[in-house]
C-alpha positions as a printed NumPy array, in Angstrom:
array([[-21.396, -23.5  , -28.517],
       [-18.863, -25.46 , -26.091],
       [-17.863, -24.123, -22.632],
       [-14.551, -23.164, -22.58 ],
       [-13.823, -23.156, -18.805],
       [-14.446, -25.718, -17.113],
       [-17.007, -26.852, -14.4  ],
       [-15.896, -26.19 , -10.48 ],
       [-14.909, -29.148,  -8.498],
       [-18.134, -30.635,  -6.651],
       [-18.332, -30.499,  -3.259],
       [-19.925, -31.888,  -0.585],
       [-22.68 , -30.179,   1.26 ],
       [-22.051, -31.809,   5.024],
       [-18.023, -30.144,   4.28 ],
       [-18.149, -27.49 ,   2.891],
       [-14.6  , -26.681,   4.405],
       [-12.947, -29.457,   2.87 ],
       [-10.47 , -27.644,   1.455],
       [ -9.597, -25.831,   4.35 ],
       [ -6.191, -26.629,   5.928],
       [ -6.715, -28.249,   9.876],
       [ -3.309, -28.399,  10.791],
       [ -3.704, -24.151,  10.991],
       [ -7.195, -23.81 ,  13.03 ],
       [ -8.455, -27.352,  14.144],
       [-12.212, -25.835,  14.379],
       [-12.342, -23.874,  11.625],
       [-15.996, -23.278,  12.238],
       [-14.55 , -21.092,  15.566],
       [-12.63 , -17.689,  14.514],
       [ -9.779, -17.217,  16.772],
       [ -9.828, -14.712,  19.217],
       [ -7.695, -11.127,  19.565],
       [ -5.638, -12.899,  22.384],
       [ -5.059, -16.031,  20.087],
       [ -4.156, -13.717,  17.311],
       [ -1.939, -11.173,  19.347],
       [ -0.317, -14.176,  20.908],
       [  1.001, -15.59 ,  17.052],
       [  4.583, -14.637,  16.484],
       [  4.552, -12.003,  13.686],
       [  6.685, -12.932,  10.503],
       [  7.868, -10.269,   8.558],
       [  6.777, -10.168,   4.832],
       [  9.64 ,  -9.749,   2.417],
       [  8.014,  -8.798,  -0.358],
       [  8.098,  -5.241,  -0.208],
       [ 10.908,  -4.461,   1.775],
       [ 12.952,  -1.041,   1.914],
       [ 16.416,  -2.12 ,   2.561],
       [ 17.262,  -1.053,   6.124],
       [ 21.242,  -0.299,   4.997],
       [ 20.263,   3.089,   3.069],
       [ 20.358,   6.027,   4.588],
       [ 17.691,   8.669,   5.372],
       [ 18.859,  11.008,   3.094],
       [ 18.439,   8.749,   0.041],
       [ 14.934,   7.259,   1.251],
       [ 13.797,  10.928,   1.759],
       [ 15.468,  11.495,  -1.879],
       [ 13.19 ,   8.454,  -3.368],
       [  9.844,   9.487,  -1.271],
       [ 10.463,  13.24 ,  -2.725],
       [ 10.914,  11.625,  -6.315],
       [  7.755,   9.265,  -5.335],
       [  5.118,  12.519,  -4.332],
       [  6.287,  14.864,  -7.594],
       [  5.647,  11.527,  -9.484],
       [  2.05 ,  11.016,  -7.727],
       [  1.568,  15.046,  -7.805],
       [  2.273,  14.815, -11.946],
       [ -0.358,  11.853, -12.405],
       [ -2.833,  13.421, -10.217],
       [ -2.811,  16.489, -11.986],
       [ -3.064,  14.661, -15.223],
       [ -6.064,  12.672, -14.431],
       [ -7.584,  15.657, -12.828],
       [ -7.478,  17.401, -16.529],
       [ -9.952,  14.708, -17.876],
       [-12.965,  15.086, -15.16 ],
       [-15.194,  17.646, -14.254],
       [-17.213,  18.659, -11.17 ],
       [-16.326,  17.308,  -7.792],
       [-14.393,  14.495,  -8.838],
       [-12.105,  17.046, -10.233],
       [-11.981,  19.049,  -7.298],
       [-11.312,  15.933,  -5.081],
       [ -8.549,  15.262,  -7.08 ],
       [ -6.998,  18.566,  -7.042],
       [ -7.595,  18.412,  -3.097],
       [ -5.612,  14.996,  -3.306],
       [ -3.154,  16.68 ,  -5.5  ],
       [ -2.382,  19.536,  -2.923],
       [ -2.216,  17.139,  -0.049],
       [  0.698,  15.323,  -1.976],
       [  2.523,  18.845,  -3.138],
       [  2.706,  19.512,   0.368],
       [  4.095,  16.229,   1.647],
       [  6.694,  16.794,  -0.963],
       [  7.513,  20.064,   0.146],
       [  7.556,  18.867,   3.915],
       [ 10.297,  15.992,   2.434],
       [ 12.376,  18.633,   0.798],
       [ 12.734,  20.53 ,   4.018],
       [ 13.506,  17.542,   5.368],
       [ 16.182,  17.315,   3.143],
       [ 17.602,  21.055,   3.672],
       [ 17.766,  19.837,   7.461],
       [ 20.148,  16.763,   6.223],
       [ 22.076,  19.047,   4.367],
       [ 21.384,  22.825,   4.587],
       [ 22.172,  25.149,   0.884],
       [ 24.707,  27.752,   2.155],
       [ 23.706,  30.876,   1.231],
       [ 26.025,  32.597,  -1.075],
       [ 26.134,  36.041,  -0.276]])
């Protein structure tokens, strides 16, 4: 029967970095150290990104939305085991019922329900 993938590239054994870019770390048989690392400006990764124009009652809206989501699928999966994985999952369903709950008071601080008495 044929191979269907193909073989890796050889390399060889006195490089085995080759492929390894030098412009980045010159010795990359040396790891940089904390101060080399905490002195590297920081870029900021765009690819999950909350835009910073909405407003903190509309994140707080999607993060509420988010946890009852989480809380639903939990609950769901936690129907299908037994034994302590099902407890563990119920544990990490409670823990997400009651960050929703602290979000929605969150919310009634934004905007408090006037009672109607």
């Amino acid at each position: 029967m044929p191979k269907v993938t193909p073989n890796p590239p050889e390399l060889d054994p006195a490089s085995p970095n080759e492929n390894v870019d030098s412009s980045t770390n010159p010795r990359p048989d040396i790891q940089p150290s904390f101060a080399d690392i905490k002195a590297t400006p920081r870029t900021m990764n765009t690819m999950f990104i909350v835009n910073p124009e909405f407003d903190i009652e509309t994140l707080l809206g999607y993060a509420c939305e988010s946890l009852a989501s989480a809380e639903v699928m939990a609950n769901d999966l936690a129907d299908h085991l037994q034994g302590s994985s099902r407890n563990s999952l119920l544990g990490i369903s409670q823990v997400i019922m009651l960050a929703e709950l602290t979000v929605n008071r969150a919310l009634d601080h934004l905007d408090p329900i006037e009672d109607v008495h």
